[in-house]
C-alpha positions in Angstrom: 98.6 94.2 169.4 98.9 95.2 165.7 98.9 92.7 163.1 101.5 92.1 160.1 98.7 93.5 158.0 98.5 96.9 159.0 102.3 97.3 159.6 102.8 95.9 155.6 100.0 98.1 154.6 101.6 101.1 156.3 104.4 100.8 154.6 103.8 100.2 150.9 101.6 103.2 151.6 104.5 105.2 153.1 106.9 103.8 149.7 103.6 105.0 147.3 103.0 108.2 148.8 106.3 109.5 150.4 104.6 110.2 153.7 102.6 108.4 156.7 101.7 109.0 160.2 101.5 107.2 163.0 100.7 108.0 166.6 103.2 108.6 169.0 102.0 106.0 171.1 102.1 103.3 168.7 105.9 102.4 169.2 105.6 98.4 167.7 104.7 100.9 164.5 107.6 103.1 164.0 110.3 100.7 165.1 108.9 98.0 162.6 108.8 100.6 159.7 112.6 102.1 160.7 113.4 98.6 160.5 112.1 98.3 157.3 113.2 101.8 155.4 116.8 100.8 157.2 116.5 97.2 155.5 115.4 99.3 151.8 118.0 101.8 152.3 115.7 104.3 152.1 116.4 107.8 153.4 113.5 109.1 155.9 112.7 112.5 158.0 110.7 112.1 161.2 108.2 115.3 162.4 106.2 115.4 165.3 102.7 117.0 164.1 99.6 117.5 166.2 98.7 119.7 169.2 95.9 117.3 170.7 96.8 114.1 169.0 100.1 113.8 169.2 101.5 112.1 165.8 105.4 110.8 164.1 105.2 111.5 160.0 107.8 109.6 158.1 108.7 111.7 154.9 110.5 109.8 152.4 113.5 112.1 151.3 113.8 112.4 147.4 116.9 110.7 146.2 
């Protein structure tokens, strides 16, 4: 079970840095931070990256 700390983490790292990933697996993950860009209006791109370890990267788009 993940805990509000990593989700809030995640996400101001994803607003500092433009980018994050997050396994594929980890669905509690992306829905919370979609939830979250959706709430800050913020524009996002999803990319599936990784051969082995599959992984979803949020990219911030530049406004």
């Amino acid at each position: 079970m993940l805990t509000v700390d990593v989700i809030a983490d995640s996400f101001n790292n994803l607003k500092e840095k433009g980018r994050i990933s997050v396994p594929l697996e980890d669905l509690d993950l992306q829905f919370f931070l979609e939830d979250a860009l959706k709430a800050c209006n913020m524009k996002y791109s999803k990319v599936l990256e990784g051969r082995k370890n599959k992984k979803i990267v949020y990219i911030l788009d530049k406004v």
